[in-house]
C-alpha positions as a Markdown table, in Angstrom:
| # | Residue | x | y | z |
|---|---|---|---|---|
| 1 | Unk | 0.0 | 0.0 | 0.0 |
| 2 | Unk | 2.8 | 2.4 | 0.8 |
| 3 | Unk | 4.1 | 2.6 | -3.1 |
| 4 | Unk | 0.9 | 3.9 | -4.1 |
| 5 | Unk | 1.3 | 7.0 | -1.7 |
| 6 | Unk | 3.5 | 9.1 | -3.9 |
| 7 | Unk | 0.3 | 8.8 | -6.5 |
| 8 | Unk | -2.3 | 9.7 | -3.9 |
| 9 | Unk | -0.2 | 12.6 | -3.0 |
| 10 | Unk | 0.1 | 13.9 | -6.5 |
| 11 | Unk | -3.4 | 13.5 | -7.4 |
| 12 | Unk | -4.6 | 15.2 | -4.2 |
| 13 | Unk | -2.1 | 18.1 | -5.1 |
| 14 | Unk | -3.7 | 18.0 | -8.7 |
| 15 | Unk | -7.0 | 18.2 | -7.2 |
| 16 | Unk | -6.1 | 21.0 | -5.0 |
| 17 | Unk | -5.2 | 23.3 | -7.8 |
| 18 | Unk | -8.0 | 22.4 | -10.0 |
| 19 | Unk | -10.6 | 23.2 | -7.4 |
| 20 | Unk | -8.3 | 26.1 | -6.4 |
| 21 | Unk | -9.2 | 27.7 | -10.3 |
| 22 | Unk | -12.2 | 29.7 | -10.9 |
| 23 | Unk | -14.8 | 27.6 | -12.4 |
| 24 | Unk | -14.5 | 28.1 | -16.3 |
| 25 | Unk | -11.5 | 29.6 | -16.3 |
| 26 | Unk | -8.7 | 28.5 | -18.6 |
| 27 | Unk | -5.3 | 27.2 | -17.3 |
| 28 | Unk | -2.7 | 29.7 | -17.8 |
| 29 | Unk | -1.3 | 30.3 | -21.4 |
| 30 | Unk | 1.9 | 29.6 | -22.4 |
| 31 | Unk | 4.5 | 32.8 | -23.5 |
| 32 | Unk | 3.7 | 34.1 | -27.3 |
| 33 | Unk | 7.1 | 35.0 | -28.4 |
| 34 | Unk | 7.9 | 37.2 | -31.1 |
| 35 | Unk | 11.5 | 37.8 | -32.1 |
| 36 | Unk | 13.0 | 40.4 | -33.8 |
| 37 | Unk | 15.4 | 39.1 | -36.3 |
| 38 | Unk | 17.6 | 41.1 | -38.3 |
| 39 | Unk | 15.2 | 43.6 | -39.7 |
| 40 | Unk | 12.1 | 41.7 | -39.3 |
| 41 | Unk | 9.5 | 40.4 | -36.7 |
| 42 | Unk | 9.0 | 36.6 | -36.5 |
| 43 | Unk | 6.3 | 35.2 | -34.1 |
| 44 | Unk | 2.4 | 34.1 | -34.2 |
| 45 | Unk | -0.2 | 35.8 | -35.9 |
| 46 | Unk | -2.6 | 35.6 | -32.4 |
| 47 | Unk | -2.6 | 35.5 | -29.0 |
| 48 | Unk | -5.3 | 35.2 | -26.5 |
| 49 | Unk | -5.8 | 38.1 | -24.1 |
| 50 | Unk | -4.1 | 37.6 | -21.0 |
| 51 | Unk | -1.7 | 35.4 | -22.3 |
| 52 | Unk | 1.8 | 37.1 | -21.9 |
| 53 | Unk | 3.7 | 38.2 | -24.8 |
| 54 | Unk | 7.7 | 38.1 | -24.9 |
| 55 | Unk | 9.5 | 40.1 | -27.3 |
| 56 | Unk | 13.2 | 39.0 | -27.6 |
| 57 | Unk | 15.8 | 40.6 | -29.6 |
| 58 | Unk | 17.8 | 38.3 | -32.0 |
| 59 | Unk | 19.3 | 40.8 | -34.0 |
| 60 | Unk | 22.9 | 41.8 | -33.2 |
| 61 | Unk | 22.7 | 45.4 | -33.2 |
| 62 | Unk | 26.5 | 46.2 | -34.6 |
| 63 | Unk | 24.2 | 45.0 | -37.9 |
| 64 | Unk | 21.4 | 46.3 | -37.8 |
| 65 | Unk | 21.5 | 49.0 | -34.4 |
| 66 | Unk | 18.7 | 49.0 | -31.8 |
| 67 | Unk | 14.8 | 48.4 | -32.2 |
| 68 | Unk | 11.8 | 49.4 | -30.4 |
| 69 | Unk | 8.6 | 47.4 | -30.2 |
| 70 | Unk | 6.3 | 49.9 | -30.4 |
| 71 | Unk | 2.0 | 49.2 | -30.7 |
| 72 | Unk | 0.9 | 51.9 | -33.2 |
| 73 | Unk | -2.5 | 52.4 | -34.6 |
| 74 | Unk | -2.9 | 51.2 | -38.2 |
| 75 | Unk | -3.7 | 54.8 | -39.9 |
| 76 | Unk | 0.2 | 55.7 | -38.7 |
| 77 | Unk | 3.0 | 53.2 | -40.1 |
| 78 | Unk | 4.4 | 54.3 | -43.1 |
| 79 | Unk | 3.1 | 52.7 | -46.4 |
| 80 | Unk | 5.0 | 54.0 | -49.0 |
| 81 | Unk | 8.9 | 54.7 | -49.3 |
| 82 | Unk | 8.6 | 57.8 | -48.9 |
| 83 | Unk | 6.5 | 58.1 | -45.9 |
| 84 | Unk | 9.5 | 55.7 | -44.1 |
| 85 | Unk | 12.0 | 58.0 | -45.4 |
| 86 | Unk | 10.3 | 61.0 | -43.8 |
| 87 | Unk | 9.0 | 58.6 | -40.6 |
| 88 | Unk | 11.7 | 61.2 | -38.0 |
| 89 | Unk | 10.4 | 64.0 | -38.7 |
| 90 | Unk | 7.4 | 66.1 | -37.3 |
| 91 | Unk | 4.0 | 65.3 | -37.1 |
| 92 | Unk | 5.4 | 61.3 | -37.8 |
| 93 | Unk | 5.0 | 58.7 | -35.8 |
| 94 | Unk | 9.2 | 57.5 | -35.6 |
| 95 | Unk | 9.6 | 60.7 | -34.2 |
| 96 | Unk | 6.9 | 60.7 | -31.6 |
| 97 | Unk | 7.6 | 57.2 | -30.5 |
| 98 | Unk | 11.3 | 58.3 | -30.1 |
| 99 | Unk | 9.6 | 61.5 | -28.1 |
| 100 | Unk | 8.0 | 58.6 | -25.9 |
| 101 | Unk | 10.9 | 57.0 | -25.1 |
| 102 | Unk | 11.7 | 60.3 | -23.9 |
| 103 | Unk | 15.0 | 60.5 | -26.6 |
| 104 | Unk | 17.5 | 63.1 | -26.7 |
| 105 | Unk | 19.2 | 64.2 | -29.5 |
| 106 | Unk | 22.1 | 65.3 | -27.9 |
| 107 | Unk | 23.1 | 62.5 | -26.2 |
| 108 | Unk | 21.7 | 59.8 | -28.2 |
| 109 | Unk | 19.8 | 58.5 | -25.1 |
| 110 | Unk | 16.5 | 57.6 | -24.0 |
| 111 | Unk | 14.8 | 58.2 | -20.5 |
| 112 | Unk | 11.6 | 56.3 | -20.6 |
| 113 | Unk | 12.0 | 52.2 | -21.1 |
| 114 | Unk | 9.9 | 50.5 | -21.7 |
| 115 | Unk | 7.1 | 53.5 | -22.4 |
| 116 | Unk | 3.4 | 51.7 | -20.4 |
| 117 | Unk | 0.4 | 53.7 | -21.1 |
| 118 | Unk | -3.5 | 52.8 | -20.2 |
| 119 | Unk | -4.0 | 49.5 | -18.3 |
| 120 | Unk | -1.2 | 47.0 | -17.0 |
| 121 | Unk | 0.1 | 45.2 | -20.0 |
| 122 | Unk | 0.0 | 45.5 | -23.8 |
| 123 | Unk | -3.0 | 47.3 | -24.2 |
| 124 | Unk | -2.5 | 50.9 | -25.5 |
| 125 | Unk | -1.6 | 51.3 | -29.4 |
| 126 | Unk | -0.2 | 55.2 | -30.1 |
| 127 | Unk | -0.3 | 57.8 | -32.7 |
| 128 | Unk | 0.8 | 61.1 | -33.4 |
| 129 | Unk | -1.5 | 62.7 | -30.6 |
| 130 | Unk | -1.2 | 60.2 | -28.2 |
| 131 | Unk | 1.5 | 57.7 | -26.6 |
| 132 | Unk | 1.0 | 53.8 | -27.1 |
| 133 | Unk | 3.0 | 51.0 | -25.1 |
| 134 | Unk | 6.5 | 50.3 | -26.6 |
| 135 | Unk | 9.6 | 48.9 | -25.4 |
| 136 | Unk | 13.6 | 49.5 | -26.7 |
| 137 | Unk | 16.1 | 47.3 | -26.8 |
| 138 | Unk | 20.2 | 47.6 | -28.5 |
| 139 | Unk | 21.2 | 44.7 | -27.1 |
| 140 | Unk | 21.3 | 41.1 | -28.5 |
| 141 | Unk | 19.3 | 38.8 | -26.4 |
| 142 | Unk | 17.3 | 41.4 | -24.4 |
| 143 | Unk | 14.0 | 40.6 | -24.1 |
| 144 | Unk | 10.9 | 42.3 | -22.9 |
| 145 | Unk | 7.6 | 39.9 | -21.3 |
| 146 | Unk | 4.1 | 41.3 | -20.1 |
| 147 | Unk | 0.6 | 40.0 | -20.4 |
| 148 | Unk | -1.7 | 41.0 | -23.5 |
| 149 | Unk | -4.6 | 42.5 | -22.0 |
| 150 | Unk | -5.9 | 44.8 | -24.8 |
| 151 | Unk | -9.8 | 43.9 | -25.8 |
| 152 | Unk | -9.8 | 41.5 | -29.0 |
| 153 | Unk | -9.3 | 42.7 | -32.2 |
| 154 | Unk | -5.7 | 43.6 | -34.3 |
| 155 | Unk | -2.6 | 45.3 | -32.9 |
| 156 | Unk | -0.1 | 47.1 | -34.8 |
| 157 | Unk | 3.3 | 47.6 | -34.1 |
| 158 | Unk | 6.6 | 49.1 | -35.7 |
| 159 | Unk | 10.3 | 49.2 | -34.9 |
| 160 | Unk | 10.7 | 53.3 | -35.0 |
| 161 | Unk | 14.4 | 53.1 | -36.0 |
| 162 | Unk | 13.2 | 50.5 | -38.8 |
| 163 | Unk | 9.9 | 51.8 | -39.8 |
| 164 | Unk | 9.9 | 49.4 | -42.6 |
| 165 | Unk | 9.8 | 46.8 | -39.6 |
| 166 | Unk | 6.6 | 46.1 | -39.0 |
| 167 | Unk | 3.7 | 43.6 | -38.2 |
| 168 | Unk | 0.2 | 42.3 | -37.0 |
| 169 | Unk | -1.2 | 40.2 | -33.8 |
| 170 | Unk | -4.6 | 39.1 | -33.8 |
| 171 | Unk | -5.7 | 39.4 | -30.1 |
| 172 | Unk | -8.6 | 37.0 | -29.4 |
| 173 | Unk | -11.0 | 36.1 | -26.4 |
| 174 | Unk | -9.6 | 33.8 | -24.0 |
| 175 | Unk | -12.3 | 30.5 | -24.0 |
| 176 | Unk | -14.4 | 29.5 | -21.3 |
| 177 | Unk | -15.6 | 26.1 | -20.3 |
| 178 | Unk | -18.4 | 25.4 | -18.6 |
């Protein structure tokens, strides 16, 4: 009888923490990664709100320099040549993500890292009037992890030093079981 013990205990334990969660909710997500490679962004295409989302640079920045992570509005990244070529200057939305991270000019630094806006998480996506969450990174290997907890639907982001760098997450509804 003592050999089956060690099972009894493990079940109970498993028992414990199922009765422990909140009656349909799900069990905790695993990470969403997307990685910033060279000059592009490599991960899923959704995630499920609440789930957390890890941003890792794989880029080696004596390359390609540093990125930013940055959740835009759609109606801002830069579409055309042009509008990347022109993405630093006023009234842009390279320049005012820079102006989040609090940037100076002079010095080449930033004061603001990671830029959080709205609620806890990844949840606010910026423009020219108004600051969204982003993150910086010039290091290889840094990475940057907080839950998703903007409301369903798409979320835009762009590397500012790379406006050409950009991408898509579909957010979705976490599932309930009865």
């Amino acid at each position: 009888m003592s050999k089956f013990l060690p099972v009894l205990a493990v079940s109970a334990a498993a028992a414990a923490f199922l009765l422990a969660a909140p009656v349909g909710a799900e069990t905790p997500a695993s990470v969403a990664t997307i990685n910033m490679v060279g000059t592009k962004f490599k991960g899923p295409t959704t995630v499920t709100q609440g789930q957390p989302l890890k941003i890792v640079n794989a880029s080696d920045p004596k390359k390609v320099g540093p990125h930013t992570f940055s959740l835009v509005t759609k109606g801002v990244i830069p579409a055309t040549k042009n509008a990347r070529k022109n993405c630093f200057t006023p009234k842009h939305i390279c320049l005012n993500i820079a102006k989040w991270h609090g940037f100076d000019p002079k010095t080449e630094k930033i004061s603001v890292n990671p830029v959080e806006v709205g609620p806890e998480g990844w949840s606010t996506s910026g423009d020219n009037a108004k600051k969204g969450d982003s993150w910086f990174t010039e290091k290889e290997g840094q990475t940057f992890e907080q839950t998703v907890t903007a409301a369903p639907g798409d979320l835009y982001f762009l590397c500012a030093v790379h406006p050409f760098m950009k991408g898509k997450i579909k957010v979705v509804a976490p599932t309930v079981t009865p």
